[in-house]
SEDREN-474923 format. One record per residue (C-alpha): residue number from 1; x, y, z; residue in three letters. Coordinates in steps of 0.001 Angstrom, whole numbers. Last residue first. Layout:
N
@n:NUM, xx:X, yy:Y, zz:Z, res:ala
...
//
This chain:
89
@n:89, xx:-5597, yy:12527, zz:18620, res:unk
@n:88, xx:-5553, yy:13013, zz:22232, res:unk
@n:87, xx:-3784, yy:10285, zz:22929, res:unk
@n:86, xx:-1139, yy:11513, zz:20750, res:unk
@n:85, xx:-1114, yy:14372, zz:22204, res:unk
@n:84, xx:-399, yy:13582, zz:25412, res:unk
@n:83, xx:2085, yy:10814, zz:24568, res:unk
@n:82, xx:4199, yy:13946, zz:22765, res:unk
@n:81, xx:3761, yy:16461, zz:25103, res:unk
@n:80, xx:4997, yy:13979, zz:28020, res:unk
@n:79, xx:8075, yy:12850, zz:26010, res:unk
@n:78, xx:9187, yy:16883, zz:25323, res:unk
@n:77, xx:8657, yy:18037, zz:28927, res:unk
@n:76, xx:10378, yy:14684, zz:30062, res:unk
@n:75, xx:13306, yy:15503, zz:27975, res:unk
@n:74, xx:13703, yy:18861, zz:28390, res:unk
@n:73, xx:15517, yy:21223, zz:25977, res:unk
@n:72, xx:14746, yy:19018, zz:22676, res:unk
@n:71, xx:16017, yy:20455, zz:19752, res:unk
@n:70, xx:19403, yy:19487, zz:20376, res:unk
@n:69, xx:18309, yy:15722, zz:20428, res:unk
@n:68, xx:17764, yy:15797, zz:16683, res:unk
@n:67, xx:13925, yy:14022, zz:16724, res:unk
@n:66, xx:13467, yy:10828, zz:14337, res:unk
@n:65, xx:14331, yy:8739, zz:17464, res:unk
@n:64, xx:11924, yy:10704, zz:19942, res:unk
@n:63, xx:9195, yy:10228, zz:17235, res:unk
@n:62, xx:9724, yy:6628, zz:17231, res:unk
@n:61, xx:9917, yy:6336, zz:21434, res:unk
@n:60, xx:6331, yy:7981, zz:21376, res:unk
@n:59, xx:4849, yy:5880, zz:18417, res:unk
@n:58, xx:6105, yy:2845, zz:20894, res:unk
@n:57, xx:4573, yy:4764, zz:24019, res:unk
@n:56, xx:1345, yy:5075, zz:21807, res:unk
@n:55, xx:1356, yy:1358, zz:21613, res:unk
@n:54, xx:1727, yy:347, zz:24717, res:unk
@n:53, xx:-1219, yy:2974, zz:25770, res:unk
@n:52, xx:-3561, yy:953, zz:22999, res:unk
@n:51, xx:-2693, yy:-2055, zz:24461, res:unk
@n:50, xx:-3339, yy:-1266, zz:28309, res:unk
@n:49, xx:-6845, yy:710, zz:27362, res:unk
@n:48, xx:-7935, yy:3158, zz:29639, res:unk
@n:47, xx:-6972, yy:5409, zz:27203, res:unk
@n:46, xx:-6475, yy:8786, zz:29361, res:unk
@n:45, xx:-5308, yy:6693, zz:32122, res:unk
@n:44, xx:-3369, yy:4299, zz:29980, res:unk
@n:43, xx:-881, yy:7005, zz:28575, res:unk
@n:42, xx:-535, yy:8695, zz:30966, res:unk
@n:41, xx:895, yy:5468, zz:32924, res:unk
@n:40, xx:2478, yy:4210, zz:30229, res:unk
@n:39, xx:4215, yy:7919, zz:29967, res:unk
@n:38, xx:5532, yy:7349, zz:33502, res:unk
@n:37, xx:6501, yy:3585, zz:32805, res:unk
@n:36, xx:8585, yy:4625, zz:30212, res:unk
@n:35, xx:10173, yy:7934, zz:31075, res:unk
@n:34, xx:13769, yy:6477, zz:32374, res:unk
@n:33, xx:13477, yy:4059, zz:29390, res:unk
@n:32, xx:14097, yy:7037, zz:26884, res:unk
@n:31, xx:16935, yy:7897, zz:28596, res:unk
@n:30, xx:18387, yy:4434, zz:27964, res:unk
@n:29, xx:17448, yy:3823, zz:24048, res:unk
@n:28, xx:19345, yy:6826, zz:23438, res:unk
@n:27, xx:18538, yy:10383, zz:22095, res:unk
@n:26, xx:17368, yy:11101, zz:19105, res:unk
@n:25, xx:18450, yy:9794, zz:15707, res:unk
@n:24, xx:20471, yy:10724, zz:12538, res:unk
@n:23, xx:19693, yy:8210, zz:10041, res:unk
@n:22, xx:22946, yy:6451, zz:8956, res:unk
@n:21, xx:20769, yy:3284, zz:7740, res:unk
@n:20, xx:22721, yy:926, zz:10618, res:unk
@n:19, xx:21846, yy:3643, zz:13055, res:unk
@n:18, xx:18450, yy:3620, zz:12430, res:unk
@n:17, xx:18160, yy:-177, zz:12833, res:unk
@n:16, xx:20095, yy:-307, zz:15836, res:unk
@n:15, xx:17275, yy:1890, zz:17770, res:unk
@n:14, xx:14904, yy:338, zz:16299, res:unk
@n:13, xx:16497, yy:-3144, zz:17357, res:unk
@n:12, xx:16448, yy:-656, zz:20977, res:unk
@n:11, xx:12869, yy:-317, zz:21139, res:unk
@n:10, xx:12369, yy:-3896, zz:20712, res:unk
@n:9, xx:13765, yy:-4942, zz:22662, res:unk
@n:8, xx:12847, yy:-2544, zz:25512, res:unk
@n:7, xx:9342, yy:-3650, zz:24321, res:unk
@n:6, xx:9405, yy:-6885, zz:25565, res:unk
@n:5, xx:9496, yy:-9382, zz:22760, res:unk
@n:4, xx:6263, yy:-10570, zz:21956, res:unk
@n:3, xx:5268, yy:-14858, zz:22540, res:unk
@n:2, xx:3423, yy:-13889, zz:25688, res:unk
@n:1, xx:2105, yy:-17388, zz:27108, res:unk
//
């Protein structure tokens, strides 16, 4: 038996924790959510590894936090660039 959280969890305790410090975020836990199982899925086939891809969408979600949400004029443009390169690297 799975004894994680599921990720939306903790995605958005993240989420509450950067807002609690005052830290300007991205955008919201929600939008984010739209993209997940699209960058899983980039994720995993240029992985191949169901783990590692969970992980990079976590690193993914992160970096959209710490990101003003001004800055970013497409969402899915900006989420796919980041998972891409991060699998990459």
């Amino acid at each position: 038996m799975d004894t994680h959280p599921p990720a939306s969890h903790m995605m958005a305790a993240t989420a509450s924790r950067t807002a609690r410090r005052g830290e300007r975020g991205g955008g919201s836990v929600e939008s984010f959510e739209t993209y997940r199982a699209y960058l899983f899925g980039i994720a995993y086939r240029m992985l191949g590894s169901a783990q590692d891809a969970e992980d990079l969408v976590q690193e993914t979600f992160l970096r959209y936090q710490a990101t003003p949400p001004e800055t970013i004029r497409s969402l899915k443009a900006y989420l796919t660039t980041i998972i891409s390169r991060l699998c990459v690297d």
